[in-house]
OpenMM code with the backbone's topology and positions (N, CA, C; nanometers):
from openmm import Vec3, app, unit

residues = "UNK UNK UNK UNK UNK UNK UNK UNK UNK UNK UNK UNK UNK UNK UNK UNK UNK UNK UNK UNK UNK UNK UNK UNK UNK UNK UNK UNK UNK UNK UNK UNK UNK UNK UNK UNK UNK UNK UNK UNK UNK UNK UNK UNK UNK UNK UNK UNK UNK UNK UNK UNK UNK UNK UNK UNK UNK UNK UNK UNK UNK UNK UNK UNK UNK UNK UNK UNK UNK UNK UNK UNK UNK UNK UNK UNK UNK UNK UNK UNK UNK UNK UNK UNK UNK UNK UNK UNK UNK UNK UNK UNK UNK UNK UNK UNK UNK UNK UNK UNK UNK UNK UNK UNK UNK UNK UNK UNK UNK UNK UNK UNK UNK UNK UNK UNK UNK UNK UNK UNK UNK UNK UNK UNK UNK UNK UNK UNK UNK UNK UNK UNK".split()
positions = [
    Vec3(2.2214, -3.7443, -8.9666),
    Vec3(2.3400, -3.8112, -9.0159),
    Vec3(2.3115, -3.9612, -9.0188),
    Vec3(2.3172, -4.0140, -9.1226),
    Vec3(2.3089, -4.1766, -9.1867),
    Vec3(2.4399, -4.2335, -9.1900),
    Vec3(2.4531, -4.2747, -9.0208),
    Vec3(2.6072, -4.3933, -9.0000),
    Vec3(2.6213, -4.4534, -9.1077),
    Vec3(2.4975, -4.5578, -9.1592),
    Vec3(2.5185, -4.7011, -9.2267),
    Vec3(2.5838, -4.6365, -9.3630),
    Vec3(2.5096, -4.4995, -9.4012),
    Vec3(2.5179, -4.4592, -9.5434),
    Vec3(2.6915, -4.4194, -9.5425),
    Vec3(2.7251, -4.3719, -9.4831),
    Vec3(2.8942, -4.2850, -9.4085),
    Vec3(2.9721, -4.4565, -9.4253),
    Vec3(2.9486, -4.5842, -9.3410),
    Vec3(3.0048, -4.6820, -9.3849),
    Vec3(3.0148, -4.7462, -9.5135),
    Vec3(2.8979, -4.7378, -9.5541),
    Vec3(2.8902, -4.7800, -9.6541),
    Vec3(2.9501, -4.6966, -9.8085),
    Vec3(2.9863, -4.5921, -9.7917),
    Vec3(3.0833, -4.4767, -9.8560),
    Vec3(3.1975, -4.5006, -9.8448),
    Vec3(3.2605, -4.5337, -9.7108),
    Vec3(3.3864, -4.5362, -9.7119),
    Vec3(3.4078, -4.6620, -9.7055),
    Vec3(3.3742, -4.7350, -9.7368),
    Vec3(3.3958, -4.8798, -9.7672),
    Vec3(3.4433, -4.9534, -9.9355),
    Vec3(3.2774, -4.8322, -9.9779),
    Vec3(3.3299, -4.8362, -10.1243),
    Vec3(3.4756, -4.7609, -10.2020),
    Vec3(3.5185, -4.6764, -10.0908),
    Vec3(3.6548, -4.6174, -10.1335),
    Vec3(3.7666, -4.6972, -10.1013),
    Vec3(3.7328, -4.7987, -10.0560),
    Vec3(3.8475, -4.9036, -10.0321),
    Vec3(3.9454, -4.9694, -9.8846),
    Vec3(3.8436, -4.9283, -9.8010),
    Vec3(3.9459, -4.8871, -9.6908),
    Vec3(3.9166, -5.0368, -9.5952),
    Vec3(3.9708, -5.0790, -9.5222),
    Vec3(3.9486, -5.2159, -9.4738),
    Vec3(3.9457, -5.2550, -9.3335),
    Vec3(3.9278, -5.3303, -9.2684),
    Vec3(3.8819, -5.3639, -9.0905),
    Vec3(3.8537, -5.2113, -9.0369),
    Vec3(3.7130, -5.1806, -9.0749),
    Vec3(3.6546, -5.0744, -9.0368),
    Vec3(3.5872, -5.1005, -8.9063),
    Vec3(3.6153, -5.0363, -8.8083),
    Vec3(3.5894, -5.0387, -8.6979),
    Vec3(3.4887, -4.9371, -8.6481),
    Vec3(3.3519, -4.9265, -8.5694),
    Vec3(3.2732, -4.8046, -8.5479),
    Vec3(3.3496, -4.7872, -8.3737),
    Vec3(3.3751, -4.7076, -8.3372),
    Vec3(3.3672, -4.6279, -8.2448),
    Vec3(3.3074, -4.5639, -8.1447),
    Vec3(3.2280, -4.6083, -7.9864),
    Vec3(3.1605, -4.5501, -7.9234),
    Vec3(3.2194, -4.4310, -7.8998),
    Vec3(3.1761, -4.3191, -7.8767),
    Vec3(3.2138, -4.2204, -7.8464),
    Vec3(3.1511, -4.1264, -7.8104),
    Vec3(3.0179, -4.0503, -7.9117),
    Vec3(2.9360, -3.9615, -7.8817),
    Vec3(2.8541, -3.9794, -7.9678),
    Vec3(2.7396, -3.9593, -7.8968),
    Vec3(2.5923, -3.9426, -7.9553),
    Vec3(2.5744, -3.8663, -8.1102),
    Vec3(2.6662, -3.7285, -8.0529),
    Vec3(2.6820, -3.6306, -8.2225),
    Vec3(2.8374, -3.6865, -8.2687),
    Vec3(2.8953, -3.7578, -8.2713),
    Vec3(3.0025, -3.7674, -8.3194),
    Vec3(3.0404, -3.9418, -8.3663),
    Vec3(3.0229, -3.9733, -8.5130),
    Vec3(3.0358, -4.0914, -8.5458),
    Vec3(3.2324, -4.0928, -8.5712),
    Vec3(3.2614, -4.2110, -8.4941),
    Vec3(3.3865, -4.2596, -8.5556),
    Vec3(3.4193, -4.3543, -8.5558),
    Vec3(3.5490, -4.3660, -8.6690),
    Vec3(3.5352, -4.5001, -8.7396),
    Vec3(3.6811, -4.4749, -8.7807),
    Vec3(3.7668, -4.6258, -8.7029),
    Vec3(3.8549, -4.6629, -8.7115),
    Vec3(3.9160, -4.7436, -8.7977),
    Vec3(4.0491, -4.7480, -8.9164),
    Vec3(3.9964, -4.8486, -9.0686),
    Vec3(4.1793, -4.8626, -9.0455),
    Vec3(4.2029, -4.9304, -9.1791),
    Vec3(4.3215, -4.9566, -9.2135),
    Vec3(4.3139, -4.8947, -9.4056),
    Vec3(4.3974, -4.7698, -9.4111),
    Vec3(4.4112, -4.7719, -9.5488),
    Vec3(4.5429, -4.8723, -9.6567),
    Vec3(4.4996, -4.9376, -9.7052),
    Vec3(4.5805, -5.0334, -9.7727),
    Vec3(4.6363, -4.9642, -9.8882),
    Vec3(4.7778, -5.0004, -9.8819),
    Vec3(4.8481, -4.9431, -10.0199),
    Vec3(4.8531, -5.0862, -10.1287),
    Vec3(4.7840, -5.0052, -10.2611),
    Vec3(4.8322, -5.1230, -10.3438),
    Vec3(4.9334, -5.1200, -10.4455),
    Vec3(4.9487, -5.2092, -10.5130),
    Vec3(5.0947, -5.2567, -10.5825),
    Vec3(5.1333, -5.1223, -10.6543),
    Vec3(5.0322, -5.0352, -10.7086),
    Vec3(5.1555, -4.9241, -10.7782),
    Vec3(5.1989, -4.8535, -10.6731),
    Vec3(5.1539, -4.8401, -10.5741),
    Vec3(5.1888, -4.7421, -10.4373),
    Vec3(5.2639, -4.7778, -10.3413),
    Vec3(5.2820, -4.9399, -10.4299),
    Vec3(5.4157, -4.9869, -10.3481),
    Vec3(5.5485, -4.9622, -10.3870),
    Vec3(5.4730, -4.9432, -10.5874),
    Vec3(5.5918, -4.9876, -10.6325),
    Vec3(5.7139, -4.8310, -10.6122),
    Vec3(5.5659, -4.7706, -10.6541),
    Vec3(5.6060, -4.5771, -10.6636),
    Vec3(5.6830, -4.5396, -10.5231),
    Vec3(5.6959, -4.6160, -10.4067),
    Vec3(5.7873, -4.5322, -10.3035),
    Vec3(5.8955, -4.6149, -10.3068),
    Vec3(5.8984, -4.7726, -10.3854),
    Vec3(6.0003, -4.7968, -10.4230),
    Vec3(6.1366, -4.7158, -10.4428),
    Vec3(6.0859, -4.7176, -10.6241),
    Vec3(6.1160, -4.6663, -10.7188),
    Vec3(6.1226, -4.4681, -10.6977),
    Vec3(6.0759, -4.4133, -10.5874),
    Vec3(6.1263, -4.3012, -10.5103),
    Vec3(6.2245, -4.3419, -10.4428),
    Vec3(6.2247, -4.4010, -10.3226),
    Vec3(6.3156, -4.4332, -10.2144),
    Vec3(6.4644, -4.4904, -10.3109),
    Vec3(6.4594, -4.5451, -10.4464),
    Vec3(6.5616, -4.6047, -10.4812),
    Vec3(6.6616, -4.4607, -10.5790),
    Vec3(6.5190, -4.3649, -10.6224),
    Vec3(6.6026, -4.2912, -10.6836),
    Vec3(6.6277, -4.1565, -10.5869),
    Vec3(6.6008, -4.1251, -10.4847),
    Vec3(6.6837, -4.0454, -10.4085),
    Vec3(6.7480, -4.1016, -10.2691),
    Vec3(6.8009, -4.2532, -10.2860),
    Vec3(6.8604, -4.2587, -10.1538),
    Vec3(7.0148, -4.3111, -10.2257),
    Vec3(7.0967, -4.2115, -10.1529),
    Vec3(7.2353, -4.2099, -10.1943),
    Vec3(7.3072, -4.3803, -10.1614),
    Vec3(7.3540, -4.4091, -10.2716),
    Vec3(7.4048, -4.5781, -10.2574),
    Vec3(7.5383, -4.5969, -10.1287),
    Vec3(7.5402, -4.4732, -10.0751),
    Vec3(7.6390, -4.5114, -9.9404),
    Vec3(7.5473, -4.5070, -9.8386),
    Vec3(7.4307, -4.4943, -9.8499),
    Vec3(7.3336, -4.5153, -9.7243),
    Vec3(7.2757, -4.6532, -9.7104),
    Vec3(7.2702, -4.6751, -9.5554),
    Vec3(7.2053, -4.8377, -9.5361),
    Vec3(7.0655, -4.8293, -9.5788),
    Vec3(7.0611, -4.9525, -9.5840),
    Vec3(6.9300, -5.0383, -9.5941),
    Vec3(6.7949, -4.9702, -9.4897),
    Vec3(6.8201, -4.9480, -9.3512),
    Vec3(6.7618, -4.8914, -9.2704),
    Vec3(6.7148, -4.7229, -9.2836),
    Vec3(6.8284, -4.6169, -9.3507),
    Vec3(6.7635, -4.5152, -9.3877),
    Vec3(6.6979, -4.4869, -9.5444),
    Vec3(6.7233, -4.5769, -9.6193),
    Vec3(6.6294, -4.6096, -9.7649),
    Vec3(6.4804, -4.6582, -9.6826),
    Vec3(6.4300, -4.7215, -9.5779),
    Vec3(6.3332, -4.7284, -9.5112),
    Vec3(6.2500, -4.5830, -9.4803),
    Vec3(6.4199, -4.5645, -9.3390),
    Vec3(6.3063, -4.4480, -9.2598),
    Vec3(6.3420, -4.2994, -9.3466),
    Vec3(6.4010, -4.3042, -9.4191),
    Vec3(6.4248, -4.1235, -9.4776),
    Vec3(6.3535, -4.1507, -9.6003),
    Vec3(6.3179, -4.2518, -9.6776),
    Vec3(6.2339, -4.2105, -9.7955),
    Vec3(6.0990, -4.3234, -9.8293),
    Vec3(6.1651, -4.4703, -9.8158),
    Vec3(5.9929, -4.5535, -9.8421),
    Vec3(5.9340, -4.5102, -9.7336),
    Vec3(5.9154, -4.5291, -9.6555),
    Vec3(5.8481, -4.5054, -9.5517),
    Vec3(5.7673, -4.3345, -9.5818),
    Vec3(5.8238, -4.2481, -9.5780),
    Vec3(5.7567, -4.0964, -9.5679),
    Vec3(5.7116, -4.0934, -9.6766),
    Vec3(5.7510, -4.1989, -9.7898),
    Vec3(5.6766, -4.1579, -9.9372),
    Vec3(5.4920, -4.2130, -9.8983),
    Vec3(5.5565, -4.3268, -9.8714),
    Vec3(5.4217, -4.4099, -9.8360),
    Vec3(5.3157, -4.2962, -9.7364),
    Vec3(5.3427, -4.2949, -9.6484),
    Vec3(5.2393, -4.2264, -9.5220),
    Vec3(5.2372, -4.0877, -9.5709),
    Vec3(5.2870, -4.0305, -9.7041),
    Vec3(5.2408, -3.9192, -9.7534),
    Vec3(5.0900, -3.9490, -9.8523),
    Vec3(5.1058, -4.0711, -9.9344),
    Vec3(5.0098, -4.1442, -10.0030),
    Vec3(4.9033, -4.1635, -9.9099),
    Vec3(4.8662, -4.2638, -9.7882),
    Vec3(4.8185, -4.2476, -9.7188),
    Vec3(4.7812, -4.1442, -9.6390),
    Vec3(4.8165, -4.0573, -9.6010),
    Vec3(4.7371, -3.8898, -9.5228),
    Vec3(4.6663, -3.8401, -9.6891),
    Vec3(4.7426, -3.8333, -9.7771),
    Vec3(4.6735, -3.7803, -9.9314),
    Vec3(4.5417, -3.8493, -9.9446),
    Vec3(4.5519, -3.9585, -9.8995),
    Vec3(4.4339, -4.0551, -9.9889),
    Vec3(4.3072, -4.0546, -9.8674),
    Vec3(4.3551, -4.0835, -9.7678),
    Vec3(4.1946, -4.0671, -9.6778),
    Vec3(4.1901, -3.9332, -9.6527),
    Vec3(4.2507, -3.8261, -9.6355),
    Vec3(4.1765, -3.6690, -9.6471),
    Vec3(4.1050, -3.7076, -9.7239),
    Vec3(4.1292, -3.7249, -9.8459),
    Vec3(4.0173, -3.7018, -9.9784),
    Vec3(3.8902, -3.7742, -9.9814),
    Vec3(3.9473, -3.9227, -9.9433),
    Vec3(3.8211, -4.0094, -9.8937),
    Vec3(3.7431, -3.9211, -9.8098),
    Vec3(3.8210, -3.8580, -9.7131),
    Vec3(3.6874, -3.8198, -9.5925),
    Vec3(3.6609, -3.6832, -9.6406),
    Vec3(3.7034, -3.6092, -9.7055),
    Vec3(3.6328, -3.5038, -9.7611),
    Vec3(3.5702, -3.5596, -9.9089),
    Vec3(3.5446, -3.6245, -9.9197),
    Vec3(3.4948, -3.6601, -10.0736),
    Vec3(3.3459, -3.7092, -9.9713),
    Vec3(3.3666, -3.7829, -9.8582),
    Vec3(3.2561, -3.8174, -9.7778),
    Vec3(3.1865, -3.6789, -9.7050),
    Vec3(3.2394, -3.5799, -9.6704),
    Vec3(3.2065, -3.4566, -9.6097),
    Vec3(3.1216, -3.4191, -9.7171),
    Vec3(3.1482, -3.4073, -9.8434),
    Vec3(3.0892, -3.3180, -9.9238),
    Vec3(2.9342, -3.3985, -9.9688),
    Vec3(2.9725, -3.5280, -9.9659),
    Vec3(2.8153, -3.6225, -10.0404),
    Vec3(2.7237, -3.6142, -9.9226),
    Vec3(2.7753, -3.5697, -9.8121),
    Vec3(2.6503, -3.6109, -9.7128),
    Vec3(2.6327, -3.4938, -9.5959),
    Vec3(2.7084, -3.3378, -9.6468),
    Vec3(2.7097, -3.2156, -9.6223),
    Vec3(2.7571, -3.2334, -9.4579),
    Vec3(2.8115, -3.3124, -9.4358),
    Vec3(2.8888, -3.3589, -9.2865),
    Vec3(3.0279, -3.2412, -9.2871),
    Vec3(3.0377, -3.2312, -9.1283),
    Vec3(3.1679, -3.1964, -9.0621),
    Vec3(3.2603, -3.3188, -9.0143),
    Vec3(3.3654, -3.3267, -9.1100),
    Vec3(3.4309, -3.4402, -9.0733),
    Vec3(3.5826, -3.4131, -9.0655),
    Vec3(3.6929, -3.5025, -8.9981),
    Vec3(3.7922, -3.5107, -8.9432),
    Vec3(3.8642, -3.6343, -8.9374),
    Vec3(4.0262, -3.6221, -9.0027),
    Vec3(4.0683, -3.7411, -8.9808),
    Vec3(4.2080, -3.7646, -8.9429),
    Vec3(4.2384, -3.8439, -8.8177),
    Vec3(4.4017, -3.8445, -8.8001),
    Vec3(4.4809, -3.9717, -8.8968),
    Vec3(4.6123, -3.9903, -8.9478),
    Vec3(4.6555, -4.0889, -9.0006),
    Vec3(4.7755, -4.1360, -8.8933),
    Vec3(4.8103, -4.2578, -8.8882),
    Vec3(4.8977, -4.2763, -8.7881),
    Vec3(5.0299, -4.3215, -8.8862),
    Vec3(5.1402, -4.2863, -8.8951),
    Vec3(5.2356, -4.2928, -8.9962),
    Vec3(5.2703, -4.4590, -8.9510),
    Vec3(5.3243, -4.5063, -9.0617),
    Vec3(5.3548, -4.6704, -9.0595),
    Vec3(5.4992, -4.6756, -8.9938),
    Vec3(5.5065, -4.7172, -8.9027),
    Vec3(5.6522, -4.7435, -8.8545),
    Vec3(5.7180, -4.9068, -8.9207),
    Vec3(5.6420, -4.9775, -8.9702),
    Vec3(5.7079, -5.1352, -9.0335),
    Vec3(5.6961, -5.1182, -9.1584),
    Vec3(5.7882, -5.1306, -9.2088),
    Vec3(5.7781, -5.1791, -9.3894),
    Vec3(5.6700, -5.2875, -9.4160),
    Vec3(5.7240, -5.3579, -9.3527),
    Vec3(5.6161, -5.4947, -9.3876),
    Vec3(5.4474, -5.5067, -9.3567),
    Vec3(5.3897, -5.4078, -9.2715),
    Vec3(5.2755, -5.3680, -9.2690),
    Vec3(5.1443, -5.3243, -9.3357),
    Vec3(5.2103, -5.2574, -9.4618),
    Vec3(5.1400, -5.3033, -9.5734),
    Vec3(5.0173, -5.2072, -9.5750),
    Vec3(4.9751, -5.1074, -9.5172),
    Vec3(4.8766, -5.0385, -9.4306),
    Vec3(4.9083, -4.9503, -9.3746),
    Vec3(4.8133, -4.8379, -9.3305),
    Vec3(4.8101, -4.7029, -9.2540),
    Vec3(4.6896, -4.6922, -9.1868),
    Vec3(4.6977, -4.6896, -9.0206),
    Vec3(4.5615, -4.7143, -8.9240),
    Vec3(4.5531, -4.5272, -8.9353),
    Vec3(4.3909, -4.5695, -8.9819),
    Vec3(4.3477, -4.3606, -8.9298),
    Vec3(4.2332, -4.3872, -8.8715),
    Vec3(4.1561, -4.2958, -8.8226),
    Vec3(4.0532, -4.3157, -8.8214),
    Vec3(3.9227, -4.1382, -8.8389),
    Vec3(3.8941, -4.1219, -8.8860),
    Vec3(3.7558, -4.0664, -8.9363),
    Vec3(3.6742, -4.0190, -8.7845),
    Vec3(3.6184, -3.9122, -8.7867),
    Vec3(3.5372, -3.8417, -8.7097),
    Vec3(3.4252, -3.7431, -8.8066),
    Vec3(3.2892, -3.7913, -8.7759),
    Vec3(3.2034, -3.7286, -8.8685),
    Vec3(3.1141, -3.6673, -8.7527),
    Vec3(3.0421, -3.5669, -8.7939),
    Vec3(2.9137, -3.4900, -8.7168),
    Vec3(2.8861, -3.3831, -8.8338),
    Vec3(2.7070, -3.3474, -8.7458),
    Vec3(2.6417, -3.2779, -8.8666),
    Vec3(2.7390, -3.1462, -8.8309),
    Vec3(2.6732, -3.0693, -8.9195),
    Vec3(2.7808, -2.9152, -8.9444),
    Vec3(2.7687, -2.8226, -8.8651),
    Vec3(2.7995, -2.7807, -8.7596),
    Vec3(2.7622, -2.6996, -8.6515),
    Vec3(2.8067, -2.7707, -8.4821),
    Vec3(2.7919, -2.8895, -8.5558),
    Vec3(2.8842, -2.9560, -8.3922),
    Vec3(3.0121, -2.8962, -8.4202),
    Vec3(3.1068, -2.8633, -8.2823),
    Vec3(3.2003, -2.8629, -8.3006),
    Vec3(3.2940, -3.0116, -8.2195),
    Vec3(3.4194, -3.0142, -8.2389),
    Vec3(3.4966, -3.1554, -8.1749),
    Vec3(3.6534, -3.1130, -8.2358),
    Vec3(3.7240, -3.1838, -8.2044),
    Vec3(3.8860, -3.1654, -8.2223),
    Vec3(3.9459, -3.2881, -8.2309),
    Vec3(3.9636, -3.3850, -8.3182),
    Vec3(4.0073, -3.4777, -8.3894),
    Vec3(4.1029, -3.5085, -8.2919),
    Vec3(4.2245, -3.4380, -8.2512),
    Vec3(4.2879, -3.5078, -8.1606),
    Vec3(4.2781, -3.5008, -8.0242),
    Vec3(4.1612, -3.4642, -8.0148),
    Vec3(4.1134, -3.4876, -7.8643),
    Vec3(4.0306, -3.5786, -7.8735),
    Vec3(3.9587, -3.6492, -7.9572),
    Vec3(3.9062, -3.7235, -7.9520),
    Vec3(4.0123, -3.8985, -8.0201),
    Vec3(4.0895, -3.8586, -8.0506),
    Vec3(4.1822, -3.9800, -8.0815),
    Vec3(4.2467, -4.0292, -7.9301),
    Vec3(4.3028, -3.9000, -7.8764),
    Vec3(4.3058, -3.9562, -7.7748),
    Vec3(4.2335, -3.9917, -7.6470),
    Vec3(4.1426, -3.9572, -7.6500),
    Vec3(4.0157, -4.0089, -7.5899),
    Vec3(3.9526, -4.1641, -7.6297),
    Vec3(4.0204, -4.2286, -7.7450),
    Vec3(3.9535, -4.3598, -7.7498),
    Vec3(4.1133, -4.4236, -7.7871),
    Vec3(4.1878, -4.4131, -7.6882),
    Vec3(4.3413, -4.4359, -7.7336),
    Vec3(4.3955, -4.4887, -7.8943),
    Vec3(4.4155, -4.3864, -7.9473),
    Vec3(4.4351, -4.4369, -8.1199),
    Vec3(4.5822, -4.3228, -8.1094),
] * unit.nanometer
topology = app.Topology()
chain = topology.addChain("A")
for resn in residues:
    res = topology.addResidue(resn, chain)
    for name in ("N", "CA", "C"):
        topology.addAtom(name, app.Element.getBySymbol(name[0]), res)
């Protein structure tokens, strides 16, 4: 397994303050921020505006629809990243997303767990093992 090549993959997919991870000898991980950009801002908008009933506050147009639209975009978009990375470099890989609790954040922290194919590991035992 080629770390640099695995960074250098998911880097080119866009993902930003990529962090490597001590952890295990067979187990590379890598902590990032997936960034939403302007149509993916605009699209949970323009969701959140057309199904949130105009007698609801400001606060549940947040948490009942921008918000879950968004961190659905985000879990959608790095699965694929990290299986689009599983498949180019015949890796066993794994990834948690941490849902955005601030509007203004702008971002979704996940982080990525790779090993060759035959290791086994459990994504959230290992998240919480490097407190994420």
């Amino acid at each position: 397994m080629n770390n640099k090549e695995i960074l250098e993959f998911m880097v080119d997919e866009g993902i930003s303050n990529l962090e490597e991870i001590n952890y295990s000898n067979d187990i590379f991980i890598i902590k990032f921020h997936y960034n939403f950009d302007e149509y993916e801002i605009k699209a949970a908008r323009a969701f959140a505006d057309g199904e949130c009933n105009k007698n609801e506050n400001r606060g549940d147009w947040y948490s009942k629809y921008y918000l879950p639209f968004l961190n659905d975009i985000a879990r959608d978009n790095v699965e694929a990243m990290v299986d689009d990375c599983m498949d180019e470099f015949s890796l066993k890989a794994e990834c948690l997303i941490h849902d955005i609790k601030d509007e203004e954040a702008g971002y979704s922290e996940a982080i990525a767990a790779f090993s060759e194919v035959g290791n086994s590991f459990d994504i959230e035992t290992v998240a919480k093992a490097i407190n994420f």
